[in-house]
C-alpha positions in Angstrom: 47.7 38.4 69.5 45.4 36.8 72.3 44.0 34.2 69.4 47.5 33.0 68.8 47.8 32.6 72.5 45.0 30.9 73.0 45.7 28.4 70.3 49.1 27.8 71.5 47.8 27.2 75.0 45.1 24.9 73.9 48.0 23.0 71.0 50.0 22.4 74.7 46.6 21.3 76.4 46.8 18.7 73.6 50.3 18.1 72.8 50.6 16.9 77.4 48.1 13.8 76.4 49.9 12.8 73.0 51.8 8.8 73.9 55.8 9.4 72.9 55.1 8.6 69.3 52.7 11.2 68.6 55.0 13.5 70.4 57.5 12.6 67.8 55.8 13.3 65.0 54.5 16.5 66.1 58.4 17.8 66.4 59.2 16.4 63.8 56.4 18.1 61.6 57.0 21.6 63.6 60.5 21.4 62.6 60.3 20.5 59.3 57.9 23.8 59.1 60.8 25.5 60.3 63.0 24.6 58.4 61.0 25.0 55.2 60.5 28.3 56.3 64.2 29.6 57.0 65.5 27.6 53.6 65.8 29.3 50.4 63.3 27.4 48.8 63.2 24.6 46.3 63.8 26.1 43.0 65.2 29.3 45.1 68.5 31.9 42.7 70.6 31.1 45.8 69.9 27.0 46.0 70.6 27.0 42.4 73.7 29.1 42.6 74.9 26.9 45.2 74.2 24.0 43.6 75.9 25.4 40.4 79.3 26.0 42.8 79.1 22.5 43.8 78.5 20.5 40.5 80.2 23.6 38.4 77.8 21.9 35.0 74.7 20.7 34.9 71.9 20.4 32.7 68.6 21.9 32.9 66.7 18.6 32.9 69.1 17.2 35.8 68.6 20.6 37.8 65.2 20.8 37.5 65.0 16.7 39.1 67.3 17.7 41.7 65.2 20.7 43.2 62.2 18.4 42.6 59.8 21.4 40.8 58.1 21.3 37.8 60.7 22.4 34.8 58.9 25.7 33.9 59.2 27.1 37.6 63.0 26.1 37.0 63.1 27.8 34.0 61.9 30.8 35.2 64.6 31.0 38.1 66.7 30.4 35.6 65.8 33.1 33.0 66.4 35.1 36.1 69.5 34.3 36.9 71.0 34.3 33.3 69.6 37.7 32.5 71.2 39.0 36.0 74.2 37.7 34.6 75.5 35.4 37.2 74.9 31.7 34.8 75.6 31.1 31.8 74.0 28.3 28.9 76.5 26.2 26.6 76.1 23.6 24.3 76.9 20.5 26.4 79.8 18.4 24.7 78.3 15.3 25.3 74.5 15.9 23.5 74.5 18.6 21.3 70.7 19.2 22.2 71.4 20.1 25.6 72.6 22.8 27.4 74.6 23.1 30.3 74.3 25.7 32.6 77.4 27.5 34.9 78.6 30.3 36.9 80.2 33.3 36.1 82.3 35.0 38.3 79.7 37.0 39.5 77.9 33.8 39.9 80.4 32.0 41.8 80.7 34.7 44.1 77.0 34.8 44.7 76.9 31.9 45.2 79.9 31.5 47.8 77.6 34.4 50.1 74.4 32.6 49.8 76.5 29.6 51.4 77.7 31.4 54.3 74.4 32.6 54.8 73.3 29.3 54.9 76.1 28.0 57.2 75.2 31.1 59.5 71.5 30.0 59.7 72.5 26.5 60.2 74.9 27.3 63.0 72.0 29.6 64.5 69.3 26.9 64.2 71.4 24.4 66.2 72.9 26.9 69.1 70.8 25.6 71.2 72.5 22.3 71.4 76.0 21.3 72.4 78.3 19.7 69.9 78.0 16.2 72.1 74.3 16.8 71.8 74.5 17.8 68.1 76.4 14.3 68.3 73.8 12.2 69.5 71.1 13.9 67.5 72.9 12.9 64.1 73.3 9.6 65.1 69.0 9.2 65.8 68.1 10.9 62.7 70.7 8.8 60.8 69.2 5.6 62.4 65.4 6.6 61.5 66.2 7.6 57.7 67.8 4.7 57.1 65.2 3.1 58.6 62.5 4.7 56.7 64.3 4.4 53.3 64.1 0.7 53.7 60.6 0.5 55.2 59.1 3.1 53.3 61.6 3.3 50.0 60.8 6.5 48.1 58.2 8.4 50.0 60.4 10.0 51.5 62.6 13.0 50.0 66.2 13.2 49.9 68.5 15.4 51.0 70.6 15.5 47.1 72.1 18.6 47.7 73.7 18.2 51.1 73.8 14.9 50.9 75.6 13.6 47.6 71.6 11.8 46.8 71.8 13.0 43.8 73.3 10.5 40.8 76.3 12.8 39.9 77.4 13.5 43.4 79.0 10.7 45.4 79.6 10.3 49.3 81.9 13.5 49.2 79.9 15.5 47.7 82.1 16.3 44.9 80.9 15.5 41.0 81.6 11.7 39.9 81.0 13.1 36.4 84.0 14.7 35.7 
């Protein structure tokens, strides 16, 4: 316990000389930790369920691009999730070499309590702030991402499944496929 205090006192030693920039960077790294930490993961059963509710089909190839993982750590969550019964595999109707994957029921309502787990988190996360401040916040990080897609292009991720970036979703979020 007194080693982590120590090394907290001595990060705020450092952190009081840092110019504004630095400062910056340092929150934003800290809370993209954070958030990495209270998210269900990349290639996580409950980001793929939810996922699954949104899109209702998609491919393995396409969900494996989306959650940005190698296709064999998909395929495992996957196995997973088939053999527990809440997706299923059919033959797509478009390429008979593919399969699509879906909920079941069970899946669907998996999925459903994984997003108001989520929303809880999410609402927790940002008590801190007032809706006005919530506001204003939005409205910076909306200013720097665009920013940094245009000065930077792809190095930076994107946020496909809240945000539509992925090719079958558009702005509302809803599948353009269909």
């Amino acid at each position: 316990m007194g080693e982590k205090f120590c090394l907290r006192k001595e990060r705020k030693k450092i952190y009081a000389t840092l110019d504004t920039d630095d400062k910056l960077i340092c929150n934003i790294r800290d809370l993209g930790h954070t958030v990495r930490a209270l998210s269900e993961g990349k290639a996580s059963q409950s980001r793929i369920l939810i996922i699954l509710n949104d899109v209702k089909t998609i491919t393995q190839s396409e969900l494996t691009e989306w959650l940005g993982v190698q296709p064999g750590t998909a395929s495992e969550v996957i196995g997973k999730l088939e053999k527990t019964g809440l997706i299923t595999r059919a033959e797509s109707e478009k390429d008979k070499r593919t399969c699509e994957l879906g909920l079941t029921q069970s899946g669907r309502e998996s999925a459903e309590k994984a997003l108001a787990e989520r929303k809880k988190r999410y609402k927790e996360m940002f008590s801190c702030l007032s809706d006005a401040e919530k506001n204003a916040a939005l409205v910076l990080f909306e200013k720097i991402n665009s920013d940094w897609e245009v000065r930077y292009g792809n190095a930076k991720p994107f946020c496909a499944h809240h945000c539509g970036g992925h090719n079958r979703l558009g702005s509302s979020g809803k599948n353009t496929e269909e």
